[in-house]
N, C-alpha and C positions, 0 to 999 in steps of 0.2 A: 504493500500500500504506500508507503513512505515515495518509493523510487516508483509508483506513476503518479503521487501528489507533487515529485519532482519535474517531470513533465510539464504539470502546468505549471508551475512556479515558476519557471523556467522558457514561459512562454515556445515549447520547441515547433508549437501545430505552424503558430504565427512565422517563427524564422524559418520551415521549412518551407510554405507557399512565398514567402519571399526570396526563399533563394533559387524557386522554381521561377520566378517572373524573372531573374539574371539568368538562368541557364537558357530559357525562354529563347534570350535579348539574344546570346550565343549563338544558339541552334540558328536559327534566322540569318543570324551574320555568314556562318559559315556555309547554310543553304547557299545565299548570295553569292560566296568561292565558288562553291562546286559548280553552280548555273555557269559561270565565266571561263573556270577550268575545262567544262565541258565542252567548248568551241572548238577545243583545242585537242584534248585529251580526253576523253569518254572514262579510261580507266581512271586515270587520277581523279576524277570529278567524282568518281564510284567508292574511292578510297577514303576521299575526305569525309563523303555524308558517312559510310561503317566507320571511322575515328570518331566523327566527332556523334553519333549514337552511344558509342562505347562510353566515350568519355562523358555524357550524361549519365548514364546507369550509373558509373563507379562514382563520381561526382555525389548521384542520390545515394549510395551505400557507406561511400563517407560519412556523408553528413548524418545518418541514420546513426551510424557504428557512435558518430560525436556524441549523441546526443540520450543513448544508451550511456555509455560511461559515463557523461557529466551525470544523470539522472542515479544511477549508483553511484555516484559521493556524495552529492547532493540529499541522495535518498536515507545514505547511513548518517548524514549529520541531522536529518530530521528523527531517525530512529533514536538517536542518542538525545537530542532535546524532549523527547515523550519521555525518555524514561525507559528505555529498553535494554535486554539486554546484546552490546552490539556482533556479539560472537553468532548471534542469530540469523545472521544476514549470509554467512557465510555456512551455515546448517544449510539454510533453505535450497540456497543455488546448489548445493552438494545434492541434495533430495531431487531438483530440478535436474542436475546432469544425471542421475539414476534413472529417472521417468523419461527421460527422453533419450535415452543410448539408444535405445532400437532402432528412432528415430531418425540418428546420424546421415547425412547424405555424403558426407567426406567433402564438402567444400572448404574450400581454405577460406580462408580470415577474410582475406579483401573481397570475397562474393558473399559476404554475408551480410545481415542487415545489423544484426545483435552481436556483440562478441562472444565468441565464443564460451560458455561455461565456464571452464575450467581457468580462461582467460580470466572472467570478474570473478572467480574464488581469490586466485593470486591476488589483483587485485586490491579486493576488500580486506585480504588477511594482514596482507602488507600494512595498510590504512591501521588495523586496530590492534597491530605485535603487541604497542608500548604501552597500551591501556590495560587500565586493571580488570581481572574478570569481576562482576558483579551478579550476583543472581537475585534476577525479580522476581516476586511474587506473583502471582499469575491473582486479579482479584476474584472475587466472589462473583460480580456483575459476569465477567469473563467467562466461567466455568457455567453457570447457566444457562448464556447464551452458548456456547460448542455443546452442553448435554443435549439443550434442545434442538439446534442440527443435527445432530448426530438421532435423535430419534426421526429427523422428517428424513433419513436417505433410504435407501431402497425399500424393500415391501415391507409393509409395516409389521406381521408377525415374524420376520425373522429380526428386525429392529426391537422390538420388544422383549424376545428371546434372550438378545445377547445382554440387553440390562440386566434383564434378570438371572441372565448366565454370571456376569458381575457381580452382582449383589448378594446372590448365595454362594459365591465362594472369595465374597471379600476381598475381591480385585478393585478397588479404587480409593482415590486418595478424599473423599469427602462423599461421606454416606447421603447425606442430603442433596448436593448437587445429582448423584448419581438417580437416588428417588425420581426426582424433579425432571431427568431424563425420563427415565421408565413409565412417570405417569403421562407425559405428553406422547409416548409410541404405544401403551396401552389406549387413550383414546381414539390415535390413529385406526388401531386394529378393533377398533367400536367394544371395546373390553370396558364396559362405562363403569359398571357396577366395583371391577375389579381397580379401575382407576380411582372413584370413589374410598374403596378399602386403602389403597398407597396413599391418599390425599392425607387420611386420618392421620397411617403413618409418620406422612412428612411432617406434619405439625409436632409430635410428641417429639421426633427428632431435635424441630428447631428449637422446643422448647426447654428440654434436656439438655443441650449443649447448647447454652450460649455463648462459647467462645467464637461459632462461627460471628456472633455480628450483624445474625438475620432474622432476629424476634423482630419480627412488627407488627401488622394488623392483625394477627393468629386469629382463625375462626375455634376459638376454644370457649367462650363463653364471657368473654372480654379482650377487651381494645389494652393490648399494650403498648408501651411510647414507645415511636418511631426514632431510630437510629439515623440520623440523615445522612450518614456517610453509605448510604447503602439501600439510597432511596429504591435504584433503581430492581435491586434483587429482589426486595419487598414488593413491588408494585410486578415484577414478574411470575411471583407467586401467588399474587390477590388476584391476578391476571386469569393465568391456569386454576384457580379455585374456584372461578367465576363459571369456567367452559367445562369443569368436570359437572357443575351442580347442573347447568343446563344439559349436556349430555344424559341427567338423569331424571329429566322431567321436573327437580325439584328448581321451577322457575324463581318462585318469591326469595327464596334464600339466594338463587344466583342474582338479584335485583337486588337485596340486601348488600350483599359483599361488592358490587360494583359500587353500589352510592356512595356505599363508607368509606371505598378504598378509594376513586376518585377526589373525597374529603382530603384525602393524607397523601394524594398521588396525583394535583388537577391536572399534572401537563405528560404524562403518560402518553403516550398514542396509544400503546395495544388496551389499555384499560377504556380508553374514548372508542376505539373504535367496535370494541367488547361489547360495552353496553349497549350502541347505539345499531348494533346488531343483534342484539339478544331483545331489545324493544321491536325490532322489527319483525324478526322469528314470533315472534308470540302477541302479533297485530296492535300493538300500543304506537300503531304511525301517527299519529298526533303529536304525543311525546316522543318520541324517535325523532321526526321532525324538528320539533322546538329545540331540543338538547343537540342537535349534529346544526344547527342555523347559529348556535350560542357558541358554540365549536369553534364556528368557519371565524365567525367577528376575531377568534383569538389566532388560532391558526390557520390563517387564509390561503396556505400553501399546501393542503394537502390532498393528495387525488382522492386517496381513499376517503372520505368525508364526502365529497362531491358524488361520487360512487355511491354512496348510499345516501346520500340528497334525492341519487336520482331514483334509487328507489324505493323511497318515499313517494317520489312524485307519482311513478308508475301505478303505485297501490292508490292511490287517490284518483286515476285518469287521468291525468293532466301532463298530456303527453309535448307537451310545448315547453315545459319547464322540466322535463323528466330530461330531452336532449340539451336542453341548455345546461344542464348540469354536466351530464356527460363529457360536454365538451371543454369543460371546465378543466375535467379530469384529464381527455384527453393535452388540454396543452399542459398541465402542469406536468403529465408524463412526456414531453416533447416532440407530441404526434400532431401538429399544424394542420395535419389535412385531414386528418380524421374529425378533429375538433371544426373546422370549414362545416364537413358531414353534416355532423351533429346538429349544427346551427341552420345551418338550411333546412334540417329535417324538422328543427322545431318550428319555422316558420310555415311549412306548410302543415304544421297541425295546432295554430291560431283556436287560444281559447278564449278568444276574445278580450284581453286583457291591454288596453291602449298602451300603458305606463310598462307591461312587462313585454308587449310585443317591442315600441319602441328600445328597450334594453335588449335585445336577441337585435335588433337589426345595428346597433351601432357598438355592440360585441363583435358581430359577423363584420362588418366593415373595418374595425379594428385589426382584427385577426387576419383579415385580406390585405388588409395593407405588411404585418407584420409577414406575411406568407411569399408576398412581392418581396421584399428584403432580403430572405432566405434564395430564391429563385434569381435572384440579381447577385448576389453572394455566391453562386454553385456556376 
């Protein structure tokens, strides 16, 4: 992440269309030779445009190959101001030359785009001989987020499986995070009841052991104080408490644990987008509505909200503002002509609304003009 947050910091998209507009100015020049050499000489005029082709590709492979290694050192000085540890940088690319040996085509260096692997191992080792090793801590937030990827990859009962394969024979290094895996790939594999049973679990866990640092909302029969170094763990797990209760039909109590934990968690995404999905599952679009409009006033940037603005809209008929929303969503995912779609499609399904048709037509104008920019840019 670090070494393609180096890329843009580093402006390389922008230097490289500008040193296309000089190779550009080149090519043309040299056309120009070969046109005049040609009068004269047919081969030579043949020789110059294959040189000067060549020397565009390698020219673009230079500049590629530059702009790859500034982005790894660039990228290992951002690793080291997060707080990493920087011997990591040099695991990963070792893990990368492993996954891709098979791969190998045997090009040498100057026809490549990247340096070579084994090239930015050196490298990056070079860069970090003199520094001291340091070992981070991996947080709590951290470990959460990988358990629960690791339950969304392949099918979900053999994702399940392997937690559970873990967990009774004691293979991992924090019983709770591991839980907290298990129960989100037991819902996956629709084991609700059983996910329900781990949920209880996990709580007696986090309760028991407070040195993890992750007692917060506990559904145990009271509201413990929230730990704020750890907002984010806690509202992960008010999160998944919320989606097991509704997996089990038991709606009120998943309605419960979202409001309270909202309380103590307002700017959460998955908890906002949780509830305002669990109102719409169980027809409260009214409210579903009101709370995802109180949303938007706070975070106006985000698709998934507009996504289910629209439908809302949808469940009400009001098919004019069900795509004006959509397209909402679509630009904020970066899809201009989809979003165009949308808008057009809302107009021809006019619910008569003067003030809200006006807004769709000088959106759709908006978005045409911003869409020309993009088409005049390519």
């Amino acid at each position: 992440m670090s070494h393609e947050i180096a890329h843009v910091t580093q402006k390389h998209l922008a230097r490289m269309i500008a040193g296309q507009k000089f190779d550009l100015i080149k090519s043309l020049a040299t056309l120009a030779v070969a046109i005049i050499a040609a009068r004269s000489n047919p081969q030579a005029s043949q020789a110059i445009l294959v040189a000067s082709q060549a020397s565009a590709i390698q020219s673009k492979l230079d500049f590629t190959r530059k702009h790859e290694k500034e982005a790894d050192r660039i990228g290992l000085s951002i690793l080291l101001d997060a707080g990493f540890e920087p011997q990591g940088m040099s695991t990963f690319f070792e893990r990368l030359q492993r996954a891709g040996r098979f791969h190998e085509n045997g090009a040498p260096s100057y026809l490549r785009t990247h340096p070579i692997t084994y090239e930015r191992i050196a490298d990056i080792q070079n860069r970090i001989r003199e520094m001291p090793y340091r070992q981070v801590p991996d947080s709590i937030d951290f470990l959460l987020v990988r358990a629960k990827l690791r339950a969304m990859q392949g099918k979900p009962h053999d994702a399940a499986m392997q937690f559970k394969s873990r967990l009774d024979e004691k293979r991992y290094t924090n019983e709770a995070v591991e839980r907290y895996g298990y129960i989100h790939a037991l819902l996956r594999d629709k084991k609700n009841k059983q996910a329900s049973n781990e949920l209880a679990h996990l709580y007696q866990i986090l309760q028991r052991d407070s040195s993890t640092a992750m007692l917060t909302n506990h559904r145990l029969g009271k509201t413990v104080r929230v730990e704020n170094k750890n907002v984010i763990a806690g509202a992960m797990i008010e999160t998944l408490s919320g989606s097991v209760k509704l997996a089990n039909g038991k709606i009120n109590e998943a309605f419960d644990i979202y409001k309270s934990a909202l309380k103590i968690y307002p700017q959460h995404r998955a908890l906002i987008h949780g509830y305002a999905h669990a109102l719409i599952q169980n027809k409260q679009t009214e409210t579903a509505l009101a709370f995802i409009n109180k949303q938007l006033l706070l975070i106006p940037n985000d698709p998934q909200l507009f996504s289910l603005q629209a439908q809302c809209y949808a469940l009400f008929g009001d098919r004019m503002l069900q795509h004006r929303a959509l397209a909402e969503s679509y630009m904020l995912k970066g899809h201009t002509a989809g979003a165009l779609d949308q808008l057009q499609t809302a107009l021809q399904n006019s619910n008569g609304n003067f003030y809200q048709l006006s807004s769709v037509e000088a959106r759709l104008k908006q978005i045409q003009a911003l869409k020309a920019e993009e088409d005049k840019e390519k």
